[in-house]
N, C-alpha and C positions, 0 to 999 in steps of 0.2 A: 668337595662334591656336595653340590644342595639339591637333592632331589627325595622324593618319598619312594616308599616303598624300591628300595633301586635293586635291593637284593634279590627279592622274586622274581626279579625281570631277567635274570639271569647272569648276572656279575658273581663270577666264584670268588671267597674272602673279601667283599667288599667293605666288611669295618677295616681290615686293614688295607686296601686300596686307596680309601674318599682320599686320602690326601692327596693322590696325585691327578688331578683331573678334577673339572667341573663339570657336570651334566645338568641339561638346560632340555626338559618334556612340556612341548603342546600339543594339547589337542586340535584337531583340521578343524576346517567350519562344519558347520551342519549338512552344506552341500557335500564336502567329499567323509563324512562320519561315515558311511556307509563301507567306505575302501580302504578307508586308514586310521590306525590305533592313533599315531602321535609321531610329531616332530622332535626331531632329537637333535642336540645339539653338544659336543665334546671336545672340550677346549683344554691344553694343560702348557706349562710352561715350565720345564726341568731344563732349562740350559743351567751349566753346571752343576746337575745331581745325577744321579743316575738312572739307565731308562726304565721306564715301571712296565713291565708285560701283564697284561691285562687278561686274565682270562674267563671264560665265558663257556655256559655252559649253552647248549643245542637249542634252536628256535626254528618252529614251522613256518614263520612268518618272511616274507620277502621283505629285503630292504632297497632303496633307493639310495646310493653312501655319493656323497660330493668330498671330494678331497684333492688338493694338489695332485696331479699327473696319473691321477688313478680313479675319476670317477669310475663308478660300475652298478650294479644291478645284481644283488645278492641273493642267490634262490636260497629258501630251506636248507638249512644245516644239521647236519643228524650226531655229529662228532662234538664233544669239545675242543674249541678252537681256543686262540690268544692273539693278540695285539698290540707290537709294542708302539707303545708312547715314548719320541726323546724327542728333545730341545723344545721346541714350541710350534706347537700346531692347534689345528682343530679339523672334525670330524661335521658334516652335517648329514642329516638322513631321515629319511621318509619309513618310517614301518608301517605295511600295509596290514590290516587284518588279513589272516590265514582266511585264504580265497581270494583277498579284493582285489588282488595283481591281477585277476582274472577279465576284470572287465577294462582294463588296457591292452589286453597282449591276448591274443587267438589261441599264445603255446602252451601246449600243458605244461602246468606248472614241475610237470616230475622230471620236465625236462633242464630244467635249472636247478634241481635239489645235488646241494655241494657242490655249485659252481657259482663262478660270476663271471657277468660278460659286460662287455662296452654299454654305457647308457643307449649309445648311436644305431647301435645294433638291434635295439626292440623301437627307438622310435624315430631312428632316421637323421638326418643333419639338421633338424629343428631342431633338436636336443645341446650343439654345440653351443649356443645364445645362453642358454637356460646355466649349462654347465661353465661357461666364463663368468656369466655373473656371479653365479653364488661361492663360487671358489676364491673369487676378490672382494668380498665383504665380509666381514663377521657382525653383521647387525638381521641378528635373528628373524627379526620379520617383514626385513626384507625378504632373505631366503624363502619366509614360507607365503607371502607374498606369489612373490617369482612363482614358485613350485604348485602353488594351486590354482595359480590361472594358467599354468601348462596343462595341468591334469583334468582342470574342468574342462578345455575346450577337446579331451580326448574321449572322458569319461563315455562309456555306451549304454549308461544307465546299470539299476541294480539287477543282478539276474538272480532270478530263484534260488538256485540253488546257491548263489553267495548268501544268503540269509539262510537256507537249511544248514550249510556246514557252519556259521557262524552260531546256529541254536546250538550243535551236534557240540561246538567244540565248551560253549557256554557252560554246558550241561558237566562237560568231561572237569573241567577245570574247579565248577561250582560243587559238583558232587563227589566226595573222594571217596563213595562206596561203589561208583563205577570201576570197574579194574577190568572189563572183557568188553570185548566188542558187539557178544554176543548180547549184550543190556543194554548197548546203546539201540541193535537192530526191534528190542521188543521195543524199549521207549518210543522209536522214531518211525517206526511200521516200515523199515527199509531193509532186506537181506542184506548177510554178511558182505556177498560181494557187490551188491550195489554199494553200498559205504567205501568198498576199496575203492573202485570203479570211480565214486564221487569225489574222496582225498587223491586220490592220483593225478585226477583233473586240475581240481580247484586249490590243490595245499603243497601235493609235491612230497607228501610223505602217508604211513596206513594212518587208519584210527586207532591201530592198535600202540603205534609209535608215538603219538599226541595221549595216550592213556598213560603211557608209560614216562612218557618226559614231566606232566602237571602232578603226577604222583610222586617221583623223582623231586621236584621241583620245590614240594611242599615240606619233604622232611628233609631236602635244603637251607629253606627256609627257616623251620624248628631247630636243624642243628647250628646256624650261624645265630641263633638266638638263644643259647645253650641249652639245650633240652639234649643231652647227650646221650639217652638210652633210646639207640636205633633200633632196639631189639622192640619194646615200648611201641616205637613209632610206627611199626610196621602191620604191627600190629591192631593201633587206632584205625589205620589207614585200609586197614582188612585186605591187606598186599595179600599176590600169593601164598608164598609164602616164604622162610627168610635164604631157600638157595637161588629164589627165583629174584627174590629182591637185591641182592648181594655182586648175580651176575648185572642186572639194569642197573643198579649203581655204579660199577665199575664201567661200563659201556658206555657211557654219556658223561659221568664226571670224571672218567680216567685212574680211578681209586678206588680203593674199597674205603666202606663206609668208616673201618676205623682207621683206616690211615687219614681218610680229611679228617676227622675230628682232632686228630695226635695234631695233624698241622695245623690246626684253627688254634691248637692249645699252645704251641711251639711259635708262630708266626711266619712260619717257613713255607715257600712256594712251593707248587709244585715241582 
């Protein structure tokens, strides 16, 4: 696996995963920066090993996945999911910023949180061209090639508020003494329920959820770096506090916080 920072993106045990699988991130052009994080690209080849399940922890953000017999359109995830990888494939995929689905598709986004549906479904049989191509090459830019003069010729320009919840979410991810919703509403001069109201819309999950996952996310991160006193961490982090932290850990990473570390120390899956 060659890529930076690939842990905080939300690969669980990813020192012990990189071997099975290569991941390949670009960023869009400047024209579509505005709707989307980065192209992705996951390639692995285990004919005669065994298959490596891949697990991952929850993401607000939609994807666009191309894959043999199963393209689709991945809304917000709230669960720890997995993925198994065998014999040789690849994966390619569009991850939008949390909101920029928005300015392709009319649907609120909370209407695709933990699901996926047909590419064809959001944009129609123009979509079938788009998804034979990319599923018969693996030469990277072509796909994003392809992918971005489909999306520029749909794009409806940027709307307001996909630049507010992109401050909102900025702010949450950047700042780790945010922990309540009620800090981002003095920050952003917007009531509690306008903020629900706005992620509903434009994210497909609350802000209190997005508060909860980059928090999560970060003594993640500390702990697959060994810094193994969660008690410590939680405390940096000015989390609630640690029955509050213990249930959000177990809720999104499927464990409590000292059972992953036993496993990070043991090498053993979930």
């Amino acid at each position: 696996m060659s890529s930076q920072d690939s842990f905080t993106r939300g690969v669980l045990y990813s020192k012990k995963s990189e071997a099975n699988y290569d991941l390949i991130r670009v960023k869009p052009s400047l024209e579509l920066s505005s709707f989307i994080e980065m192209f992705w690209l996951v390639t692995w080849d285990l004919r005669g090993k065994q298959a490596h399940v891949q697990q991952n922890i929850p993401d607000p953000c939609i994807n666009m996945v191309f894959e043999a017999k199963q393209s689709r359109i991945v809304g917000a995830v709230t669960q720890r999911y997995s993925v198994e990888l065998k014999d040789k494939g690849q994966i390619f995929g569009i991850k939008f910023h949390a909101g920029g689905f928005h300015n392709f598709s009319a649907l609120p986004a909370s209407s695709l949180t933990d699901k996926s549906v047909e590419i064809e479904s959001i944009f129609g049989s123009e979509s079938h061209s788009l998804i034979e191509k990319i599923v018969s090459t693996n030469d990277i830019e072509l796909m994003i090639k392809l992918s971005e003069r489909f999306l520029l010729a749909r794009t409806q320009g940027v709307e307001e508020n996909t630049d507010k919840v992109g401050e909102i979410i900025t702010k949450i991810e950047q700042d780790q003494t945010i922990t309540r919703v009620g800090q981002l509403s003095e920050v952003f001069g917007l009531s509690v329920r306008s903020l629900q109201r706005l992620f509903s819309h434009q994210v497909g999950v609350s802000p209190k959820w997005i508060i909860r996952k980059y928090r999560i996310r970060e003594i993640l991160t500390r702990l697959e770096n060994g810094e193994h006193d969660w008690q410590a961490l939680i405390t940096h982090l000015d989390y609630f506090d640690q029955s509050h932290f213990i249930k959000d850990f177990q809720e999104i990473v499927g464990v409590t916080p000292s059972g992953y570390i036993a496993r990070l120390q043991s090498a053993k899956p979930l």
